[in-house]
LOKE-458922 format. One record per residue (C-alpha): residue in three letters; z, x, y. Coordinates in nm, 4 decimals, padded with zeros to 6 digits. Layout:
<recs>
("ALA"; (Z; X; Y));
...
</recs>
This chain:
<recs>
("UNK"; (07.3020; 09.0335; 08.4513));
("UNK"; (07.4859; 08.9391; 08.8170));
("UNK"; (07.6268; 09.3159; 08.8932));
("UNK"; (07.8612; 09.2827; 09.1957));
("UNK"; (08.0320; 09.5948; 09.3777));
("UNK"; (08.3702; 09.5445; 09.4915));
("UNK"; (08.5303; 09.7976; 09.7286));
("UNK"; (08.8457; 09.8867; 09.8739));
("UNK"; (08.8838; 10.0699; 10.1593));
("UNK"; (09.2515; 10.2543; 10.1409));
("UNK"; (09.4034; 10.4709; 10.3596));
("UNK"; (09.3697; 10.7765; 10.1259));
("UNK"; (09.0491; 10.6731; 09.8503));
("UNK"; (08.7876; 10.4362; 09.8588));
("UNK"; (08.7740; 10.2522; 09.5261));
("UNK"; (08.4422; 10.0938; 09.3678));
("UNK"; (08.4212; 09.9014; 09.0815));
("UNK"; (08.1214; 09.7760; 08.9383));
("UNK"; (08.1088; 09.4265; 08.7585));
("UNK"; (07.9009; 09.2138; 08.5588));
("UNK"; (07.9696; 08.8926; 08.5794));
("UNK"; (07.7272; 08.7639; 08.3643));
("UNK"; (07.9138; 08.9381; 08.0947));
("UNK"; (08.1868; 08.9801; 08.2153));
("UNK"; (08.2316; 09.2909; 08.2046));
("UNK"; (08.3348; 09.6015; 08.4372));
("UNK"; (08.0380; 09.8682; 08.4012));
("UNK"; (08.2302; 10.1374; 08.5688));
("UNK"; (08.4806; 10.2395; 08.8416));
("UNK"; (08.4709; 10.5341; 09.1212));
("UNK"; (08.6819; 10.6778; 09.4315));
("UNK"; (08.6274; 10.9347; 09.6791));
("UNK"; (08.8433; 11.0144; 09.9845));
("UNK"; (08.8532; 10.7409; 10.2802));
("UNK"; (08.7159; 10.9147; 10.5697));
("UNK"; (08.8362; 10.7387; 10.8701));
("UNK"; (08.7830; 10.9849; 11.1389));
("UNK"; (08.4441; 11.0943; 11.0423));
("UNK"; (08.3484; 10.6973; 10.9283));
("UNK"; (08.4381; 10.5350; 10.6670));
("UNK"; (08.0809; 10.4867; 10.5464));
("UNK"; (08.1184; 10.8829; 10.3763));
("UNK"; (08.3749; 10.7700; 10.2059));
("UNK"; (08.1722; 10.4639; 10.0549));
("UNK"; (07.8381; 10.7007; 10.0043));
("UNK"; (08.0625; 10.9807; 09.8449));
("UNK"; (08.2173; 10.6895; 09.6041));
("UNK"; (07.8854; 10.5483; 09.5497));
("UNK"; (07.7573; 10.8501; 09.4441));
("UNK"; (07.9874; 10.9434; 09.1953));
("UNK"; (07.9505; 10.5916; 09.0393));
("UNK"; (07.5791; 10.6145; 09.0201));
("UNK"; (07.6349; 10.9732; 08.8509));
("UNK"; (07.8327; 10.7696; 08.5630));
("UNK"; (07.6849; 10.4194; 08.5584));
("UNK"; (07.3330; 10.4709; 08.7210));
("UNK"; (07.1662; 10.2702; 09.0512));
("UNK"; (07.2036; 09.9196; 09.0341));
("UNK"; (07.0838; 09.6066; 09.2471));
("UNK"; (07.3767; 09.4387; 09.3402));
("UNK"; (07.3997; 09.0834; 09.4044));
("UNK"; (07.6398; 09.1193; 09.6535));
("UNK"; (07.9186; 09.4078; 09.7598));
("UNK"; (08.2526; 09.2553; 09.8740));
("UNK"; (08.5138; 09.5198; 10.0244));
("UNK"; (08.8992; 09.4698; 10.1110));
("UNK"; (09.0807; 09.7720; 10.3493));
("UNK"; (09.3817; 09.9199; 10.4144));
("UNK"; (09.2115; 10.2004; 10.5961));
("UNK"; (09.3373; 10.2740; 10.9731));
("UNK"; (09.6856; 10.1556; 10.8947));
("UNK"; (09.6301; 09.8558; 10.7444));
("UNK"; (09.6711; 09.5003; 10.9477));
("UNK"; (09.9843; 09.5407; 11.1831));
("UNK"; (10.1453; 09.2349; 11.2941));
("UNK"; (10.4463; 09.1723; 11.5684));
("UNK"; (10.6348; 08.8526; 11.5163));
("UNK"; (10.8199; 08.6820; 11.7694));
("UNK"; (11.0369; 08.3788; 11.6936));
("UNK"; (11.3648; 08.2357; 11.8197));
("UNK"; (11.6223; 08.2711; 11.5948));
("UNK"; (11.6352; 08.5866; 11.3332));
("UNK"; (11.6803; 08.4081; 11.0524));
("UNK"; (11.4797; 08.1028; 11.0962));
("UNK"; (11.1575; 08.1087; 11.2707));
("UNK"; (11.1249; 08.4907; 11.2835));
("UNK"; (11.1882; 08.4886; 10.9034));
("UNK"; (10.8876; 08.2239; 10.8656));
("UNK"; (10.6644; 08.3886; 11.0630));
("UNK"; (10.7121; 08.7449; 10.8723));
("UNK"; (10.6826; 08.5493; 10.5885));
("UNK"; (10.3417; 08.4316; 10.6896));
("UNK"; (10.2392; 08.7604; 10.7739));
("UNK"; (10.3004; 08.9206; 10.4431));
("UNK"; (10.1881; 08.6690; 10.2478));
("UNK"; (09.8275; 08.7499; 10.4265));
("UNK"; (09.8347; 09.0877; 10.3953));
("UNK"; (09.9458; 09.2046; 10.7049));
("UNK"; (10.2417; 09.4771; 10.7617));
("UNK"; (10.4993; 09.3711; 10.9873));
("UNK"; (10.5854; 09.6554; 11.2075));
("UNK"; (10.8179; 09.4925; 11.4454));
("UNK"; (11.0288; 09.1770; 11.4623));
("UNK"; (11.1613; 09.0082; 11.7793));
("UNK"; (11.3882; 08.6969; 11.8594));
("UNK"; (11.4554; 08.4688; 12.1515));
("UNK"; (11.3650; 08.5390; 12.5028));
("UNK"; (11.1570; 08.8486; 12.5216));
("UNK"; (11.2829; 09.0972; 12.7729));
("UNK"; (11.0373; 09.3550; 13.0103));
("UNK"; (11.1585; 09.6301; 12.7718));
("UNK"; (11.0801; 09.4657; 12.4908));
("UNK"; (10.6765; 09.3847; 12.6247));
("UNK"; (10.6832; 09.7652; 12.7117));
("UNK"; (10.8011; 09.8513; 12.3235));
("UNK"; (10.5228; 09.6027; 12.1854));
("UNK"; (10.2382; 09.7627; 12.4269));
("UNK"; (10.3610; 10.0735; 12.3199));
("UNK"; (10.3059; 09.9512; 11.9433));
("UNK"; (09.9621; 09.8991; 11.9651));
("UNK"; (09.9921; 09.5779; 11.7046));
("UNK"; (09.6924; 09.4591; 11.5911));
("UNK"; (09.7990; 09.0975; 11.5898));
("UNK"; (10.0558; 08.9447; 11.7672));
("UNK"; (10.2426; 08.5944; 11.5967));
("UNK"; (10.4147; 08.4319; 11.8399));
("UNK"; (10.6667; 08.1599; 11.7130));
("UNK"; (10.9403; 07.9119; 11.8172));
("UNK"; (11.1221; 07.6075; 11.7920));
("UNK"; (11.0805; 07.3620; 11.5149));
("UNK"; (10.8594; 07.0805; 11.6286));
("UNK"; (11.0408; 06.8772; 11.9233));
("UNK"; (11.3367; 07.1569; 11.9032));
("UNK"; (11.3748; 07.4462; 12.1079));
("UNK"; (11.0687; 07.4767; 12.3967));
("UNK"; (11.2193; 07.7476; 12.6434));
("UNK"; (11.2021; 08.0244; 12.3923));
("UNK"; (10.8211; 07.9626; 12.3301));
("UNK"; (10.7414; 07.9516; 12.6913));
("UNK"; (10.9416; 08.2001; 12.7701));
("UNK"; (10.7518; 08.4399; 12.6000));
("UNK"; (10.4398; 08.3048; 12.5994));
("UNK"; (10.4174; 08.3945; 12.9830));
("UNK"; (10.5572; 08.7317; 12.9669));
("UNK"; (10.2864; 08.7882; 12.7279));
("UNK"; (10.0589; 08.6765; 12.9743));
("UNK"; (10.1526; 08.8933; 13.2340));
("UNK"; (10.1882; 09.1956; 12.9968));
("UNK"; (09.8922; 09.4614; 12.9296));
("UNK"; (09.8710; 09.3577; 12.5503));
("UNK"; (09.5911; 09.2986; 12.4475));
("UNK"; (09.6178; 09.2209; 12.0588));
("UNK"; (09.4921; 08.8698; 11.9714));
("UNK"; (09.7784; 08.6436; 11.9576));
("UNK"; (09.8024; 08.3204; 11.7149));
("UNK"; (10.0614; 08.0541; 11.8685));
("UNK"; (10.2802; 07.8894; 11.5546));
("UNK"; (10.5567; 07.6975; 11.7371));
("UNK"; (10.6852; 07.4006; 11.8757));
("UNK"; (10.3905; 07.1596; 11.8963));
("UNK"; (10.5228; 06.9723; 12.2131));
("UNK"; (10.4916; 07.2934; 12.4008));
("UNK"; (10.2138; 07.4887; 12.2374));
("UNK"; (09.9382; 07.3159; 12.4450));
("UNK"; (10.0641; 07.4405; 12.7721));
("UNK"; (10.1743; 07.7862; 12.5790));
("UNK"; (09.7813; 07.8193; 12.5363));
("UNK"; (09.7056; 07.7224; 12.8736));
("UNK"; (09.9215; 08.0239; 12.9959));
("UNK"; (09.7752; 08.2688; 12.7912));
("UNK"; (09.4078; 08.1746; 12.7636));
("UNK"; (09.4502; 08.1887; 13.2223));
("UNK"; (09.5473; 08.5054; 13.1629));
("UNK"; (09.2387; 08.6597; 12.9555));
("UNK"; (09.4260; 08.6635; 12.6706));
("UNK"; (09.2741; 08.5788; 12.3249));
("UNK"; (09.4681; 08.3117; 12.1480));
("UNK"; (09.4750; 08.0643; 11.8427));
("UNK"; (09.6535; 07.7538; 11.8306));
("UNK"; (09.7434; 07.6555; 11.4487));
("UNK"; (10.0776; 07.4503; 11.3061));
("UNK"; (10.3914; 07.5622; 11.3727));
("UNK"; (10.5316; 07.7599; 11.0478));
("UNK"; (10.8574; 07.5850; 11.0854));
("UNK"; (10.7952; 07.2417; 11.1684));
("UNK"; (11.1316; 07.1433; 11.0338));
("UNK"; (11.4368; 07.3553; 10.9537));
("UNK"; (11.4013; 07.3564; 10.5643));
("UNK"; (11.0142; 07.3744; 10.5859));
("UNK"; (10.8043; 07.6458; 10.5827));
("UNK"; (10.4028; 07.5525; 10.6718));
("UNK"; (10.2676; 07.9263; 10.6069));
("UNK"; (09.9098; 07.8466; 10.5111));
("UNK"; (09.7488; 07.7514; 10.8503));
("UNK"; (09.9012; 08.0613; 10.9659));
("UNK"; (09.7446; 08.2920; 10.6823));
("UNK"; (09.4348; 08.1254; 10.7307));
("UNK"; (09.4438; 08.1834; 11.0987));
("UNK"; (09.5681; 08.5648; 11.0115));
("UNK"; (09.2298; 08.6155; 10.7691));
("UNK"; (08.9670; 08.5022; 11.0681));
("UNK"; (09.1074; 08.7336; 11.2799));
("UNK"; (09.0732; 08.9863; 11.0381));
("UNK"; (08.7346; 08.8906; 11.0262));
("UNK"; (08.6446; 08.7996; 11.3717));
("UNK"; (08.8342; 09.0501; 11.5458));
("UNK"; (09.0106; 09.3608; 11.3590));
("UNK"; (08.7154; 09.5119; 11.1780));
("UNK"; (08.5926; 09.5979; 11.4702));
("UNK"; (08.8536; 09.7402; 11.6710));
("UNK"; (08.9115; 09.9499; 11.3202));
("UNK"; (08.5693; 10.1151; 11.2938));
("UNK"; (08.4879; 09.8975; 10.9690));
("UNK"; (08.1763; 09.7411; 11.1191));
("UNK"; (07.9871; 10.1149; 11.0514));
("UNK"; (08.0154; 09.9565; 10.7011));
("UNK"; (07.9314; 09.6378; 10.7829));
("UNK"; (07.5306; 09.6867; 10.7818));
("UNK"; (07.4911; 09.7990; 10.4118));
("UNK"; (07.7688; 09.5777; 10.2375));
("UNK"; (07.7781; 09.1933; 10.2096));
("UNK"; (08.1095; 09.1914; 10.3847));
("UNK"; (08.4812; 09.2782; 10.4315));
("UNK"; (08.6579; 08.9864; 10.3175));
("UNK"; (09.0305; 09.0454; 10.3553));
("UNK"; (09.3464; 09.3251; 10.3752));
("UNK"; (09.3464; 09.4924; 10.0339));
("UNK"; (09.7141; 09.3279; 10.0342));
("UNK"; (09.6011; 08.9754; 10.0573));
("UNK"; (09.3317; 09.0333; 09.7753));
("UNK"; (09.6031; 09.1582; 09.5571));
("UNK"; (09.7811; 08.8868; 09.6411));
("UNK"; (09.4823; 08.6541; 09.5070));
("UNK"; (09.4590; 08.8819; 09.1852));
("UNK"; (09.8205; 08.8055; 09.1196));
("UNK"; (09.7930; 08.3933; 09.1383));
("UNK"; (09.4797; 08.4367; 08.9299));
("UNK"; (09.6793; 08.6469; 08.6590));
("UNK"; (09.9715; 08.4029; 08.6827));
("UNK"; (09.8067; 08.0894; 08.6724));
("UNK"; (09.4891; 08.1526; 08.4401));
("UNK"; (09.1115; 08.0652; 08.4615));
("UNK"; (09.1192; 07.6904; 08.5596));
("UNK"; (08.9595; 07.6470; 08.2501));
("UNK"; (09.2233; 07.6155; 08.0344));
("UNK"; (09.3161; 07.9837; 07.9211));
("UNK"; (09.6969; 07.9879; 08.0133));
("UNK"; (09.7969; 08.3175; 08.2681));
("UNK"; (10.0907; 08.5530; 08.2196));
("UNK"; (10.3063; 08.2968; 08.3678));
("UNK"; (10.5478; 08.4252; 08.6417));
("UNK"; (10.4862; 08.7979; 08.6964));
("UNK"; (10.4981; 09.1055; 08.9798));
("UNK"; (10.2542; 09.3175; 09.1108));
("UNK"; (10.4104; 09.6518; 09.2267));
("UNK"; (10.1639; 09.8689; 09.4256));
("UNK"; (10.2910; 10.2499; 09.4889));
("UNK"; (10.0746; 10.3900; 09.7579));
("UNK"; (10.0595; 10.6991; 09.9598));
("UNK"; (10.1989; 10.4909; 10.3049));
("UNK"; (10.3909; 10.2460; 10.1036));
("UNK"; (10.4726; 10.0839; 09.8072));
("UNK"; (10.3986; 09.6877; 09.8194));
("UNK"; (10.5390; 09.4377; 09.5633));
("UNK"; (10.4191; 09.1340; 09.5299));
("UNK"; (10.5418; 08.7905; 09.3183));
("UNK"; (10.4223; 08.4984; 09.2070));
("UNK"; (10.7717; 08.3088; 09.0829));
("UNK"; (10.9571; 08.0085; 09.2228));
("UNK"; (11.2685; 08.2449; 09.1960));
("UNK"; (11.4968; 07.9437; 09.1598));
("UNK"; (11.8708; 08.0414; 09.0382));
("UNK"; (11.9097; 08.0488; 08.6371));
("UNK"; (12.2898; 07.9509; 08.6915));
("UNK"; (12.3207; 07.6109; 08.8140));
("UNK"; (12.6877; 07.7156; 09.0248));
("UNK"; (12.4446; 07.9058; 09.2545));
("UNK"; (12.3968; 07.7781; 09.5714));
("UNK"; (12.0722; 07.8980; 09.7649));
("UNK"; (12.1522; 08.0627; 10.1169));
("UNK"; (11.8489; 08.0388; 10.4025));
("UNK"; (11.5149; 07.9327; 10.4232));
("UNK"; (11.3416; 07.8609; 10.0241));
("UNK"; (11.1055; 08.1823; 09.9554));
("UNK"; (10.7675; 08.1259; 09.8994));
("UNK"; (10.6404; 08.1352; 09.5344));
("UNK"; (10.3622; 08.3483; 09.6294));
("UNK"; (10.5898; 08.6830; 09.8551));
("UNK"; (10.4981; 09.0244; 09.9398));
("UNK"; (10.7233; 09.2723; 10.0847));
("UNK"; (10.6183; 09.6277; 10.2697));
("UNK"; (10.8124; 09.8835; 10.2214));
("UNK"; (10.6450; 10.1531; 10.4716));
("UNK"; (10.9460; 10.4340; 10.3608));
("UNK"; (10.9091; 10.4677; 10.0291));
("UNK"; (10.5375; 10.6040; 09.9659));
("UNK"; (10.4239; 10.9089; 09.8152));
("UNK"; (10.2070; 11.0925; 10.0697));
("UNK"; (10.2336; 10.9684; 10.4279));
("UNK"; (10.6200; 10.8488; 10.3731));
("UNK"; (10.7579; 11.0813; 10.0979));
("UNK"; (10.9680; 11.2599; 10.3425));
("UNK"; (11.1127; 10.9059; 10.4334));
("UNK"; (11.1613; 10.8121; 10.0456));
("UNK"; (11.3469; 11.1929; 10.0009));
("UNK"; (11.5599; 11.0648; 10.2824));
("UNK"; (11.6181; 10.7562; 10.1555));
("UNK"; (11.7257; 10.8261; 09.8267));
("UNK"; (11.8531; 11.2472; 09.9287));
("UNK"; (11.7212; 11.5925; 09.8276));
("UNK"; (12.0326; 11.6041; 09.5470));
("UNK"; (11.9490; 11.3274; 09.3910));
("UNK"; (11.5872; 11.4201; 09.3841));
("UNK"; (11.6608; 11.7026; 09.2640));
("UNK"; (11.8811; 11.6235; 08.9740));
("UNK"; (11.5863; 11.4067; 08.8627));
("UNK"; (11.3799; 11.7285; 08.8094));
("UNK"; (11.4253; 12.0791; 08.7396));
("UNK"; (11.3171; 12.2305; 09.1288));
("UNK"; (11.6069; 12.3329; 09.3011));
("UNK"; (11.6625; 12.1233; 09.6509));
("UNK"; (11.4439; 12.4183; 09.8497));
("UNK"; (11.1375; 12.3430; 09.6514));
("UNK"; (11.1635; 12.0275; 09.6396));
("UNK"; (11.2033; 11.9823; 10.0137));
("UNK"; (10.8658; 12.2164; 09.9817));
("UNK"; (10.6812; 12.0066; 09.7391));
("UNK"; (10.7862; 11.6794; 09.9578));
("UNK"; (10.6401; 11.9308; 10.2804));
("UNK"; (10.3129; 11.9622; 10.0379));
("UNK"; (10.3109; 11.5958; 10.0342));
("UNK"; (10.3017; 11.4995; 10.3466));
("UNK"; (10.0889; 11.7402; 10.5121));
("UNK"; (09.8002; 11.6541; 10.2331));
("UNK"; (09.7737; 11.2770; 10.1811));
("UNK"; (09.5352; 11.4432; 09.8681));
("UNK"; (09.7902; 11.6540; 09.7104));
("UNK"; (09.7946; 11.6367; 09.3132));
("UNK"; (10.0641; 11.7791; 09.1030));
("UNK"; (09.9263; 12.0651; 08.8733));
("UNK"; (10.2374; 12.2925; 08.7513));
("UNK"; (10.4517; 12.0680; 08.5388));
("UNK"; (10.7832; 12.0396; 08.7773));
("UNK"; (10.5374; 11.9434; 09.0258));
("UNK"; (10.4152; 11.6743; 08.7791));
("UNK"; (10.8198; 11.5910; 08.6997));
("UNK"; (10.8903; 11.5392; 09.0575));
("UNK"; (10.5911; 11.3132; 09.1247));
("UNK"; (10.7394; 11.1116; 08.8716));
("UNK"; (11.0261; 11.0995; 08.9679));
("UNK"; (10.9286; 10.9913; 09.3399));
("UNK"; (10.6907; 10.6840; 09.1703));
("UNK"; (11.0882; 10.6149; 08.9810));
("UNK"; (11.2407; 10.5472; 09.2973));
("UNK"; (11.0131; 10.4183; 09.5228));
("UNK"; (10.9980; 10.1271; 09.2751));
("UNK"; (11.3336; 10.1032; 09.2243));
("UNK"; (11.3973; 10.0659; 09.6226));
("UNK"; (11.0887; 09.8674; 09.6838));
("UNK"; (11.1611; 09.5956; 09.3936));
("UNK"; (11.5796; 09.6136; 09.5068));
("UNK"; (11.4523; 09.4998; 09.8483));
("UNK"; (11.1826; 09.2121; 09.7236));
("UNK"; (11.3873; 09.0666; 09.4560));
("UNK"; (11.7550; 08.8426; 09.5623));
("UNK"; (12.0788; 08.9047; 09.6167));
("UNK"; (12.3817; 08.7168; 09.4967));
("UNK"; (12.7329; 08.7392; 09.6026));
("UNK"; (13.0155; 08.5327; 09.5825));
("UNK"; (13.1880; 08.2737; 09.7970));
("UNK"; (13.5022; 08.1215; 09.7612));
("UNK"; (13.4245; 07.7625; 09.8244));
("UNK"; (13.7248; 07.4840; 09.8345));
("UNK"; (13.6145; 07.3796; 09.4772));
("UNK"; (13.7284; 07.6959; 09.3971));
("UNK"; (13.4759; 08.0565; 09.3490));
("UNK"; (13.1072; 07.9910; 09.3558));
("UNK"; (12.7690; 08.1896; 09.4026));
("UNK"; (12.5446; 08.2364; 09.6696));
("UNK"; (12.2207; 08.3470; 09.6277));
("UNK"; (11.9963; 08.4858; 09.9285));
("UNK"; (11.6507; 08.5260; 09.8286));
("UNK"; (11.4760; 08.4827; 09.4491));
("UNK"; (11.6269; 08.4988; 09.1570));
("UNK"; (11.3754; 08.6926; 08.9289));
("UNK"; (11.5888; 08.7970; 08.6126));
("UNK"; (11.3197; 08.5841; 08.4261));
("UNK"; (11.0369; 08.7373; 08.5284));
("UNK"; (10.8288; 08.7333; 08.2355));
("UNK"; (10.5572; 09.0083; 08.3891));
("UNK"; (10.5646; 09.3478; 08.5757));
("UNK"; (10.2194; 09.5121; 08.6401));
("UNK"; (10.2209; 09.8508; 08.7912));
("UNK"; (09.9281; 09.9752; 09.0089));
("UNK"; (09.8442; 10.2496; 09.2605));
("UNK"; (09.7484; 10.6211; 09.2102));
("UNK"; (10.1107; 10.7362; 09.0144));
("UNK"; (10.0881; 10.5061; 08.8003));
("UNK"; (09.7155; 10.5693; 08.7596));
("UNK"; (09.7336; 10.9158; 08.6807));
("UNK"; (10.0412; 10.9434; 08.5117));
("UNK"; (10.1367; 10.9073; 08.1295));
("UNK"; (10.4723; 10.8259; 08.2067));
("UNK"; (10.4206; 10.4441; 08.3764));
("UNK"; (10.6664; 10.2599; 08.1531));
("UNK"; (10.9101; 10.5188; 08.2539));
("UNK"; (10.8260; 10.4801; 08.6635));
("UNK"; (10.8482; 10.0928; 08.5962));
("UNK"; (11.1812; 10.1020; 08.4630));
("UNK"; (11.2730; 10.1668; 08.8360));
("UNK"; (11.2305; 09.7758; 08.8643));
("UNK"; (11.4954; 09.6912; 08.5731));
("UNK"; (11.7644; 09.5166; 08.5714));
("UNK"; (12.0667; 09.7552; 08.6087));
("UNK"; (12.4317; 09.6453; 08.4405));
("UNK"; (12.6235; 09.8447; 08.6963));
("UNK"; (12.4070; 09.6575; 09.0265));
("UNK"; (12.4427; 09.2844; 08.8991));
("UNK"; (12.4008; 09.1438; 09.2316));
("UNK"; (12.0859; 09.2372; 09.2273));
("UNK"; (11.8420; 09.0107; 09.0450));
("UNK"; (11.5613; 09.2106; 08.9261));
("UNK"; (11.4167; 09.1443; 08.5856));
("UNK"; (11.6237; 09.1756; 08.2728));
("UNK"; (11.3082; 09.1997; 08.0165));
("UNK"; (10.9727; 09.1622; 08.1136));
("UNK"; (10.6829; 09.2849; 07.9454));
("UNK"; (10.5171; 09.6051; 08.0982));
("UNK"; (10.1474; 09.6553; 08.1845));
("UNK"; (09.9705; 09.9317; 08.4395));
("UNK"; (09.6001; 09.8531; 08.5812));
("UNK"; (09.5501; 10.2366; 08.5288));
("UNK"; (09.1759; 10.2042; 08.6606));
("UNK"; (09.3367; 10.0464; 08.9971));
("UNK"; (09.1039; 09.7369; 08.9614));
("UNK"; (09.3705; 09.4899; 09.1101));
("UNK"; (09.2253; 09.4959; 09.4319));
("UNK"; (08.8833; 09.5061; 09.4085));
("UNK"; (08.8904; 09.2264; 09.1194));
("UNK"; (09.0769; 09.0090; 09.3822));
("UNK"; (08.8177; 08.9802; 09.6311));
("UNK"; (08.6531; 08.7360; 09.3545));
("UNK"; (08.9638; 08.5863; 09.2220));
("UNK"; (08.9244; 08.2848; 09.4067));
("UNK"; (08.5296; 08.2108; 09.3895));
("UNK"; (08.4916; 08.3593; 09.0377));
("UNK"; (08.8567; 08.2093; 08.8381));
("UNK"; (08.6981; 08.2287; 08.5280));
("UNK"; (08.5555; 08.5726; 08.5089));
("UNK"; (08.7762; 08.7444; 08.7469));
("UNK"; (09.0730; 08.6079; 08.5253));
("UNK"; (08.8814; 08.8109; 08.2036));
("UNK"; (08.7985; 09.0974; 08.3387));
("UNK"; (09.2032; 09.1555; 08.4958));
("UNK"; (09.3383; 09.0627; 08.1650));
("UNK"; (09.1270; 09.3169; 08.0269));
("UNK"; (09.1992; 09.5957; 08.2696));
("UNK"; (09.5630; 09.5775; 08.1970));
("UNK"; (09.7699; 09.7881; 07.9362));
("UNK"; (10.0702; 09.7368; 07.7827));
("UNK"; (10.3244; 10.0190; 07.7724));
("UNK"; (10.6923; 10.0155; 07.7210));
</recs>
């Protein structure tokens, strides 16, 4: 027997789940409320101990956590223009499991420093210019970062004839700074993984820390990346397979409904099914996440009721709008909250419904069309994922409730919304024990038996 314990630290429960991997085999799972103001290691004894109360004490070879706890990893980018070099660099941020919080492009101004102080960011990426383009921009901001009271560490992805001296500026100044690659080195070429890898030793080096995770540091084996980036590393492993020659689920998405947000993740080349579409902007990754921080069920369900209206709510249930601007109220005020009474249950329901329909409308592309002097063509602006083969749903609504296939249909293809290119007729699974994330943090060092023991964890519902 090699029993590991895998942990994720969330905002709202800490999540255990114990594995064999001699088997493999999971030998049982556990949660217990993240406590981040009184330390997060009561959350991890209080999880513990309801795990030993089903599974017994173990000896594990090693325990391996992921967090979201404190607000997760925020990230400012700064880039030159919107749609180029800012768009790389958020790409790069997601793709490590960071949540952007704030986007800015060309020269940064003295109210803009006094917005990102007032931010707090835990990371700053600071972008610019492909490689012998644009230098001003870079330099530019790299000094009124200098001479600004941020103190986030800041990782320098631009123009690598000015980077050096970009460094210079900011290192004279006391700030902490990384040089790696610029993310857009050319202007149809996106270099994201020096960034990410850059993004995941700060994690480690820096943001534990300043997050209050090291009180957990001295009884686990460490905290090895954002619970986004280790779903992110669950999702390649269920796409691609064991390495061993069991074939994956092929192209597939990961939608993660949380209290703060709901997360979807992809792995698909999203290339356009009709060949008279023409792709618009930079080509997206074939590994994407995208954050959608107003449209979660606890901490943003007043946002997702705005979003989407108290009538329309409403009419999805049978509360009149007064309760259910109540029930959101309940919501909000106790990240906790379950749904006993059976409206209460309707309306949860109902909420998981839409934030995956909004989240999954914003990930997936968007075509439109153009009237080009061949005569009418298409334009598509982001992936094309009618083809998607896979959707897995995850996170506590989908956990709880007996009614995932009906939440997931929020991610369907819709007749009367053909623009956008969400998935005509995938096959349906939920991870109802929530194992995505913790089985991620060994998805890359363990293919074989991380691979089984995801495949297992997932059910198929329609």
């Amino acid at each position: 027997m090699i029993p590991y314990l895998l942990i994720d630290f969330g905002s709202t429960y800490t999540k255990m789940t114990a594995v064999d991997l001699d088997g493999p085999r999971i030998l049982g799972t556990a949660g217990a409320l993240t406590t981040v103001n009184d330390g997060l290691i009561l959350g991890y004894q209080n999880a513990l101990r309801v795990l030993e109360s089903r599974i017994g004490k173990y000896s594990f070879h090693e325990r391996l956590a992921c967090s979201s706890a404190a607000g997760g990893l925020k990230m400012a980018a700064i880039g030159l223009v919107p749609d180029l070099t800012v768009e790389a660099a958020k790409r790069a941020a997601l793709g490590a499991g960071a949540k952007v919080i704030k986007t800015y492009s060309f020269q940064l101004s003295a109210a803009d420093i006094g917005e990102l102080y007032g931010l707090k960011p835990d990371l700053v990426l600071l972008t610019g210019g492909t490689d012998g383009g644009n230098r001003e921009a870079l330099l530019h901001n790299g000094r009124m970062l200098a001479a600004s009271n941020v103190t986030a560490p800041i990782i320098i992805a631009g123009n690598k004839t000015v980077t050096p001296e970009v460094a210079e500026i900011l290192k004279k100044a006391g700030k902490l700074c990384y040089r790696v690659p610029n993310v857009l080195p050319e202007l149809d070429r996106l270099n994201v993984e020096p960034v990410q890898q850059a993004i995941r030793e700060v994690f480690l080096k820096q943001i534990i820390y300043a997050k209050g995770l090291d009180q957990v540091q001295s009884i686990i084996d460490g905290i090895m990346m954002p619970t986004p980036a280790a779903v992110l590393e669950a999702a390649v492993r269920l796409a691609d397979g064991d390495g061993r020659g069991a074939p994956g689920l092929g192209e597939l998405m990961i939608i993660d409904v949380g209290g703060a947000t709901t997360d979807v993740h992809s792995v698909a080349e999203g290339n356009p099914a009709n060949p008279r579409v023409f792709v618009r902007g930079l080509k997206e990754p074939r590994v994407q996440r995208t954050v959608e921080g107003d449209l979660g069920m606890r901490y943003s369900a007043q946002a997702l009721l705005e979003a989407y209206s108290v009538e329309t709510v409403a009419g999805m249930t049978s509360l009149g709008e007064a309760e259910v601007k109540q029930a959101i109220q309940n919501r909000t005020n106790n990240p906790a909250y379950l749904p006993e009474a059976e409206n209460d249950i309707q309306l949860e329901i109902s909420l998981g419904f839409l934030a995956v329909k909004g989240a999954v409308e914003r990930h997936v592309g968007r075509i439109e069309k153009v009237f080009t002097p061949n005569g009418l063509g298409f334009m598509l602006t982001g992936k094309d994922l009618t083809g998607l083969q896979t959707i897995i749903g995850t996170g506590g609504v989908l956990a709880r409730s007996n009614c995932g296939a009906g939440i997931l249909q929020g991610a369907m293809f819709e007749q009367d919304q053909p623009e956008l290119l969400k998935p005509i007729a995938p096959d349906l699974y939920l991870d109802q024990n929530y194992v995505i994330p913790t089985l991620g943090l060994i998805a890359q060092e363990f293919p074989l038996q991380s691979f089984a023991l995801l495949r297992e964890s997932l059910t198929r519902t329609q």
